[in-house]
LUMRO-897291 format. One record per residue (C-alpha): residue in one letter; y, z, x; residue number from 1. Coordinates in Angstrom, 2 decimals, padded with zeros to 5 digits. Layout:
<sites>
SITE / A / Y / Z / X / NUM
...
</sites>
This chain:
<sites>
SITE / X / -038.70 / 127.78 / 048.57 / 1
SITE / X / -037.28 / 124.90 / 050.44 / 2
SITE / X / -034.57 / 123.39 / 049.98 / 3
SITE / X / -033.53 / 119.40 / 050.10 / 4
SITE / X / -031.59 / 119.42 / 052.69 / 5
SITE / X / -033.90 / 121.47 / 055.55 / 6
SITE / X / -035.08 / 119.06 / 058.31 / 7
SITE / X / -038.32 / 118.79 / 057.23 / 8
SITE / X / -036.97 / 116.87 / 054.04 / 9
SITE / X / -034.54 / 114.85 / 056.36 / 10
SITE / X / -036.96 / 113.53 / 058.75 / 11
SITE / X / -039.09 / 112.46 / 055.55 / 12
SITE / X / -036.47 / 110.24 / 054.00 / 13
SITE / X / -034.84 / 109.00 / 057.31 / 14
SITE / X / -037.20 / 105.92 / 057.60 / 15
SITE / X / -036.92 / 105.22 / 053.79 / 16
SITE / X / -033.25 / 105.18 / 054.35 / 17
SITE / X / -033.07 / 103.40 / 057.60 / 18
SITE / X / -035.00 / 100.57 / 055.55 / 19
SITE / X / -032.95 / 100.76 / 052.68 / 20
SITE / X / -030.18 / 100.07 / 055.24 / 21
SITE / X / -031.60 / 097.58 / 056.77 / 22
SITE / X / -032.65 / 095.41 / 053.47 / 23
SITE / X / -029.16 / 096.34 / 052.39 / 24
SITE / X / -027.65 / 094.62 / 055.77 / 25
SITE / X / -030.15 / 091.77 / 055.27 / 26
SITE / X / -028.64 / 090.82 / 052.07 / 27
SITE / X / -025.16 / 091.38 / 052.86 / 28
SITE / X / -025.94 / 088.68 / 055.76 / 29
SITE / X / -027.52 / 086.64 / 053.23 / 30
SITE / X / -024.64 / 086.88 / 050.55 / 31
SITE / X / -022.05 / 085.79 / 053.20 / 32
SITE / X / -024.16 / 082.72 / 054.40 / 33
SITE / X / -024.27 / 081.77 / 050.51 / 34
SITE / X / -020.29 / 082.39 / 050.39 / 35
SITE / X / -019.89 / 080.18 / 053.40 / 36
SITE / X / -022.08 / 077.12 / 052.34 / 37
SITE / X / -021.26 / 077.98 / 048.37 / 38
SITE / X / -017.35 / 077.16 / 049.96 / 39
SITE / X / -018.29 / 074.37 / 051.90 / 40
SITE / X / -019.81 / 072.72 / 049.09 / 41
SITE / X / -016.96 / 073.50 / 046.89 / 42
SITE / X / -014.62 / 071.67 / 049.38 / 43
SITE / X / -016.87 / 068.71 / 049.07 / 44
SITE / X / -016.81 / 068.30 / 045.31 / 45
SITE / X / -013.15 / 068.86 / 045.60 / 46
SITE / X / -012.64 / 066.28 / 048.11 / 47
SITE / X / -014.96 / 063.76 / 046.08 / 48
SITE / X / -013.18 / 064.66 / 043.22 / 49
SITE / X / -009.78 / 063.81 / 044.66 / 50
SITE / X / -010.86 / 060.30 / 046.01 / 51
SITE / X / -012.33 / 059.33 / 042.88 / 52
SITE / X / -009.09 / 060.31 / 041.09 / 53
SITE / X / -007.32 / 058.05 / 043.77 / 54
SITE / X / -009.80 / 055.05 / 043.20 / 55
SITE / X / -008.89 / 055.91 / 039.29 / 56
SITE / X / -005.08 / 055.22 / 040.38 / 57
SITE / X / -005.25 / 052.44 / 042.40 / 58
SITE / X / -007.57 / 050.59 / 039.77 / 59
SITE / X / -005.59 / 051.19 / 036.87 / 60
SITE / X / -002.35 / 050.00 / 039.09 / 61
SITE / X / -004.24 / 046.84 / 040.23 / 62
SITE / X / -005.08 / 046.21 / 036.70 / 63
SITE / X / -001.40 / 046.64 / 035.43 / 64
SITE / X / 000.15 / 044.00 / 038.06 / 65
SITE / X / -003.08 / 041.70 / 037.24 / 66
SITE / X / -001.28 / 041.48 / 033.78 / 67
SITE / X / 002.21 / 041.20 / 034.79 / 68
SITE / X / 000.97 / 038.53 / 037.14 / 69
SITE / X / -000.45 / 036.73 / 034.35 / 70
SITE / X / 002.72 / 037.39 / 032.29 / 71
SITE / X / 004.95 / 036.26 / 035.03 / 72
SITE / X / 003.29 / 032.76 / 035.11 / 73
SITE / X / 002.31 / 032.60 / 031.65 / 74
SITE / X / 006.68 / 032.49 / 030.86 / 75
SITE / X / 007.11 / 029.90 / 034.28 / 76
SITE / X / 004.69 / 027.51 / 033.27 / 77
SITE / X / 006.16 / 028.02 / 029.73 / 78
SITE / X / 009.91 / 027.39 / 031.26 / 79
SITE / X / 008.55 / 024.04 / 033.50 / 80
SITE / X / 006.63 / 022.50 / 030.06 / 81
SITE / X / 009.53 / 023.65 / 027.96 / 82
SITE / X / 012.30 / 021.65 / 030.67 / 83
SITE / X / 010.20 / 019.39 / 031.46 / 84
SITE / X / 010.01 / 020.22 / 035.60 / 85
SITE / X / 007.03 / 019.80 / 038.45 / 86
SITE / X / 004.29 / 018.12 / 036.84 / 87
SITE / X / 005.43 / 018.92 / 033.33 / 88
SITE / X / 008.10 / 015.96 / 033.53 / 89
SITE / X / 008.57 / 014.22 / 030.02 / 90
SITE / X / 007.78 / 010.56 / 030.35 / 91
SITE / X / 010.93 / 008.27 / 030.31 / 92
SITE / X / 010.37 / 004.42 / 028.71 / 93
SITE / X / 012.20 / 001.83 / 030.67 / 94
SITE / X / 012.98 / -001.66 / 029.15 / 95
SITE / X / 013.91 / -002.31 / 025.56 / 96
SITE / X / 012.67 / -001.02 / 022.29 / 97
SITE / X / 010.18 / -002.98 / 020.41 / 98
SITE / X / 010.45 / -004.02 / 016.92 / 99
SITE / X / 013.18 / -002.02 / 015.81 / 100
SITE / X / 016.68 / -004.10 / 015.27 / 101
SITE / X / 020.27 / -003.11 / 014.64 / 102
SITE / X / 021.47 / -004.15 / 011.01 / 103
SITE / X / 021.27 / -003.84 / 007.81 / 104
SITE / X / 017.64 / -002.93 / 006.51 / 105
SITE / X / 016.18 / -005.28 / 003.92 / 106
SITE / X / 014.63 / -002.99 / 000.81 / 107
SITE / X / 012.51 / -004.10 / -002.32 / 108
SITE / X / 014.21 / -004.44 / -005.45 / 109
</sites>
């Protein structure tokens, strides 16, 4: 009886196994092009992700000097009606005060 490892049984399995290297090569080549793009893509959505995070940032900081902005002239405009300054001025009356006289006031009885 024969035995596996004679040469006839070697020459029959050398071109199943020179395929089955060859698919095997294939789709190692194929697994490291998905690594590489997977990667690339990763580095994109990480990217995107940081600048949206930054746009998050800078919005939320415009927002929060938008309102001290407001609050800031909210208290000036309350300090220039309160004192009476710029275009706030309180109206002075010149000349001399009608109806009213100095004396003794005259009451029903």
């Amino acid at each position: 009886k024969a035995h596996w490892s004679d040469s006839q049984n070697k020459l029959q399995w050398q071109p199943l196994h020179y395929t089955l290297q060859t698919l095997k090569a294939a789709g190692l080549q194929r697994y490291n092009e998905l690594t590489t793009k997977y990667k690339e893509y990763e580095d994109v959505v990480v990217e995107h992700r940081a600048m949206k995070e930054k746009q998050r940032i800078k919005t939320e900081q415009d927002e929060r000097e938008r309102k001290a902005a407001t609050k800031l002239q909210a208290w000036w405009k309350g300090m220039m009606v309160r004192k009476g300054f710029g275009p706030y001025k309180k109206e002075t009356k010149k000349g001399k005060k009608k109806g009213k006289k100095k004396g003794k006031k005259k009451g029903k009885k």
